[in-house]
C-alpha positions as CSV (number, residue, x, y, z in Angstrom):
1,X,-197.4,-125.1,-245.0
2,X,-196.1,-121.9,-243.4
3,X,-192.4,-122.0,-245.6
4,X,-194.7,-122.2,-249.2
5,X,-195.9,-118.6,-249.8
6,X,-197.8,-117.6,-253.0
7,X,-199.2,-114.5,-254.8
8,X,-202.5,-114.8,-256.1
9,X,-203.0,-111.9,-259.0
10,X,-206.7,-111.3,-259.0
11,X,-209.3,-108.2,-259.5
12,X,-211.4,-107.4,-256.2
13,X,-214.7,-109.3,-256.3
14,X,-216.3,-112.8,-255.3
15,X,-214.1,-114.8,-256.9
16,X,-211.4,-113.2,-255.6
17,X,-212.8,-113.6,-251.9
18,X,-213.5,-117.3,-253.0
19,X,-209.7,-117.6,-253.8
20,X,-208.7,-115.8,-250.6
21,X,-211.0,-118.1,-248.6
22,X,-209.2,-121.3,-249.8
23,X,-205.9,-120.0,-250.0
24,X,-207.0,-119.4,-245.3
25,X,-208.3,-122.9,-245.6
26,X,-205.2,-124.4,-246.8
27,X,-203.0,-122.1,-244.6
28,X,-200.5,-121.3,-247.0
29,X,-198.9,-118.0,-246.7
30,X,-200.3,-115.2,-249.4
31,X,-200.3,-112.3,-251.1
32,X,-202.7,-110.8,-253.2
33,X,-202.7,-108.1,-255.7
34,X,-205.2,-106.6,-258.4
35,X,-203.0,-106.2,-261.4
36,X,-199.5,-107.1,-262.8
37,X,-197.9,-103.9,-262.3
38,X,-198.6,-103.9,-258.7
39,X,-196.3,-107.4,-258.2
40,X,-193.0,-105.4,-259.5
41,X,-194.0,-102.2,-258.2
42,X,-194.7,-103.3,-254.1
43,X,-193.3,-107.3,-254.1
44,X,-189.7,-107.3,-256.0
45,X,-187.6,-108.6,-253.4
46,X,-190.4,-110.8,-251.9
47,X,-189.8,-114.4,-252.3
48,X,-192.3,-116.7,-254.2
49,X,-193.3,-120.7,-254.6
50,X,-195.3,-120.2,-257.0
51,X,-198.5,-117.9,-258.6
52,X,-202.1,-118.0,-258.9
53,X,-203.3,-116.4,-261.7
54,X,-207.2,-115.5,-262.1
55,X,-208.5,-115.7,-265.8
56,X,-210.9,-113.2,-265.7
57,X,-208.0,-110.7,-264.8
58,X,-205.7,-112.1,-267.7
59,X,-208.8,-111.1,-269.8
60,X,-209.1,-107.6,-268.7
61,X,-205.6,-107.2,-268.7
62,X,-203.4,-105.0,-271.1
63,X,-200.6,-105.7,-273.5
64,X,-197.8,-105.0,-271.1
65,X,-199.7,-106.6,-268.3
66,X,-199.6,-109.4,-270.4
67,X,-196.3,-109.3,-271.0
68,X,-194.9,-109.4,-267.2
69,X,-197.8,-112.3,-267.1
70,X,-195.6,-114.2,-269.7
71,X,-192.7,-113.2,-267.5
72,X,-194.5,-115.3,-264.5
73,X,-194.9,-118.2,-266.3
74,X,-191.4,-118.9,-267.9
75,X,-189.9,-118.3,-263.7
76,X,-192.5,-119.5,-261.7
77,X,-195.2,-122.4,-261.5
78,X,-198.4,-120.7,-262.6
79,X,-201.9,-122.1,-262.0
80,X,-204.8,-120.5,-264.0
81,X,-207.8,-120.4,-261.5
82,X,-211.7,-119.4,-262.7
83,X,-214.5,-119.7,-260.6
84,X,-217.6,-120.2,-261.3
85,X,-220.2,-118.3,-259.1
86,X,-223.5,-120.9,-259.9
87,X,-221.5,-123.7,-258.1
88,X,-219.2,-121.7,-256.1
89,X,-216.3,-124.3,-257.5
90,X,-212.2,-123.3,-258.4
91,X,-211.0,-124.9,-261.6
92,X,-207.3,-124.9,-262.0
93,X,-204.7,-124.6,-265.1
94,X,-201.6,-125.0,-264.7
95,X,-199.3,-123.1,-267.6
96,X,-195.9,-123.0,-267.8
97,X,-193.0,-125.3,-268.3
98,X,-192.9,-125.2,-264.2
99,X,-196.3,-126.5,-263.7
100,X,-197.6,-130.1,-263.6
101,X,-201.1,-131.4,-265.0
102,X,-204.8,-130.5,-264.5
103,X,-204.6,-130.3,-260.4
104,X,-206.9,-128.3,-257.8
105,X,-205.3,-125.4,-255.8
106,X,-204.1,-127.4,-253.3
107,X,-203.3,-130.2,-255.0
108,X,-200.7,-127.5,-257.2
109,X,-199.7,-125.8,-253.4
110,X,-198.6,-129.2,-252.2
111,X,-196.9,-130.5,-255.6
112,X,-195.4,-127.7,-257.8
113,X,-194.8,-125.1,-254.8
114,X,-193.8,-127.4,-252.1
115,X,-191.1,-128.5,-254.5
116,X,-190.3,-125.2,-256.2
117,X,-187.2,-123.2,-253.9
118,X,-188.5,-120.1,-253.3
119,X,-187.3,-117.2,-255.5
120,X,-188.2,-113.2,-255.7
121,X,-188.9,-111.5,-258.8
122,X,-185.9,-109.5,-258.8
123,X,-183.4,-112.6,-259.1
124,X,-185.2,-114.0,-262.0
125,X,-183.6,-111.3,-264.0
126,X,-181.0,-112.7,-266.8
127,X,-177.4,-111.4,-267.0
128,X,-174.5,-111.8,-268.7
129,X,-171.9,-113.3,-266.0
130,X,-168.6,-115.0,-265.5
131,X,-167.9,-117.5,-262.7
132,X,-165.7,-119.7,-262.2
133,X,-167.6,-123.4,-261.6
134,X,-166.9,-126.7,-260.7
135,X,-169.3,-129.3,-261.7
136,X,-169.3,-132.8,-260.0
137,X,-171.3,-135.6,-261.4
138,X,-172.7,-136.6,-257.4
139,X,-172.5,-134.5,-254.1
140,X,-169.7,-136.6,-253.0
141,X,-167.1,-136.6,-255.9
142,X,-163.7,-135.3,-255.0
143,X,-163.4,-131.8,-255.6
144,X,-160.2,-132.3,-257.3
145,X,-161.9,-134.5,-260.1
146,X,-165.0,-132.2,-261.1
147,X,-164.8,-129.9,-264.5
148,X,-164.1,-126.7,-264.5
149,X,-165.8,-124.7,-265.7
150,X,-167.5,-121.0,-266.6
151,X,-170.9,-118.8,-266.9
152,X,-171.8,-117.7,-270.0
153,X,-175.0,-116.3,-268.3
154,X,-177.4,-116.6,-264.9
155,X,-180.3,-116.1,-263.0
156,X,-180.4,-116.5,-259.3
157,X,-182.3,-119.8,-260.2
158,X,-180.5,-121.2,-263.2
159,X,-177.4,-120.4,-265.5
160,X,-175.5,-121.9,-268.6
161,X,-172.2,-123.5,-268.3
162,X,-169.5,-124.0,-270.8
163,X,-168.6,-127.8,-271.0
164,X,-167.9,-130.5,-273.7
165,X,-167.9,-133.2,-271.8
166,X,-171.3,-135.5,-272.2
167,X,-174.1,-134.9,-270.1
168,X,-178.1,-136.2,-270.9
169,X,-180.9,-134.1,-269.9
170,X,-182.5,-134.3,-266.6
171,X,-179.1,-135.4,-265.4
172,X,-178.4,-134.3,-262.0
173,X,-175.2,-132.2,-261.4
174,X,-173.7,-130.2,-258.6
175,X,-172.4,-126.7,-258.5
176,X,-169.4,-125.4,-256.5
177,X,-168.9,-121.5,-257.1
178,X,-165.9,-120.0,-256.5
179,X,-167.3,-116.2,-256.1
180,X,-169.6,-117.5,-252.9
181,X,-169.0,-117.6,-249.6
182,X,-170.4,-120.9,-248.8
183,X,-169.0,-123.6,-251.4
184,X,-171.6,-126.9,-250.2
185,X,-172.0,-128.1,-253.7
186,X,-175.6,-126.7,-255.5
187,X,-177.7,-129.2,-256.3
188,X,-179.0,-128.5,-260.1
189,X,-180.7,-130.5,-263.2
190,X,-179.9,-130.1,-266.5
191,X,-182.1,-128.8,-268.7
192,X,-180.7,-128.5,-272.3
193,X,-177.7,-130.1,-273.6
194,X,-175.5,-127.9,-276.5
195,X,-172.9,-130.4,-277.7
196,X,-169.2,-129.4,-279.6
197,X,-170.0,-128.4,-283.0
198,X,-173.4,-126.4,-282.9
199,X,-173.1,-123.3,-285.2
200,X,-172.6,-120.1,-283.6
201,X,-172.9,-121.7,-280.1
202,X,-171.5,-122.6,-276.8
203,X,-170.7,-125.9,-275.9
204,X,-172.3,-126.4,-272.8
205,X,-175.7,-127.2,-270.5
206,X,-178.6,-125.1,-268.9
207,X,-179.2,-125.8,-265.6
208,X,-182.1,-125.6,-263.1
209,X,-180.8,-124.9,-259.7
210,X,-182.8,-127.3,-257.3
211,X,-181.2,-126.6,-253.8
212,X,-179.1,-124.2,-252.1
213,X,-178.3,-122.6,-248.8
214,X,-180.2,-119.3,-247.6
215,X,-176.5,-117.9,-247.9
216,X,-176.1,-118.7,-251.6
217,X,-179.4,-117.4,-252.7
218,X,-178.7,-114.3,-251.0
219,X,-175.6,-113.8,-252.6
220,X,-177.1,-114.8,-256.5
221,X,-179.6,-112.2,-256.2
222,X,-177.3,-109.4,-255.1
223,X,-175.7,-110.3,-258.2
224,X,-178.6,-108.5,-260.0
């Protein structure tokens, strides 16, 4: 469990020793903050699975707390934990299009996290970028047969791609970028799907990226 590491946002108190306690028993690697300005302000660069997220501090929370809250959820996977101090019991919610169902803690640790690359708050940022892509339909396709293509923007875990060919969502696809050191293709999914003819948009397809060297990641989020 020691390669999944979390950040649990939660006000000093029982239930925050209660989450702390599981967090040991599980022996996944954690941090812990009160608030959401601390996570930008002291753990930028650090990288993340995934985010705990106590209700009672969403509550007491203000508006641009809230906001950087939102931020977590659309990046990350996000459970919602409360506990309840009669029974001494967690519940968890997950939130976010990241996120799976109704799970426990660990249940959520082991799922969504274990299967989420780790990324730091500082790549997640969104920027308008040009680079030059191949895409190839599987990891083995000849280089010389893939689609080039472009950026029309990125994130150091996702980007759009200018394309008309067809493509389905949750296709898989693979990435080679010229501006990187290290061109193993990326392993991505597609996530939306503009076809040739939308209005006042670009042909093209979002993309998750799923996998990608330590040397790759590094690069994307100098990027930012």
């Amino acid at each position: 469990m020691s390669k999944i590491r979390v950040m649990l946002v939660s006000i000093p108190g029982k239930a925050r020793q209660a989450y702390t306690e599981l967090l040991n028993n599980i022996g996944v690697d954690y941090d812990v903050v009160d608030n959401f300005s601390h996570i930008k302000r002291d753990y930028n660069q650090v990288k993340y699975n995934g985010f705990l997220i106590d209700v009672a501090t969403i509550v007491r929370s203000g508006s641009r707390e809230k906001v950087e809250a939102n931020h977590l959820i659309e990046r990350f996977p996000v459970l919602r934990v409360n506990y309840h101090s009669s029974g001494g019991s967690i519940k968890g919610l997950p939130f976010g299009k990241f996120s799976g169902d109704g799970m426990t803690v660990e249940e959520f640790i082991n799922t969504e996290c274990n299967s989420f690359p780790s990324r730091s708050l500082r790549g997640s940022k969104r920027i308008s970028k040009k680079l030059n892509i191949l895409l190839l339909r599987s990891e083995s396709q000849p280089r010389g047969t893939g689609e080039k293509s472009i950026t029309t923007d990125l994130s150091a875990d996702s980007a759009f791609l200018y394309s008309t060919s067809p493509w389905e969502e949750g296709e898989k696809v693979w990435l080679i970028v010229k501006e990187l050191s290290d061109h193993t293709p990326i392993e991505s999914i597609i996530q939306r799907v503009v076809p040739w003819g939308v209005k006042n948009q670009f042909p093209g397809i979002a993309v998750r990226f799923l996998k990608m060297s330590s040397k790759q990641s590094e690069e994307f989020v100098m990027m930012f």
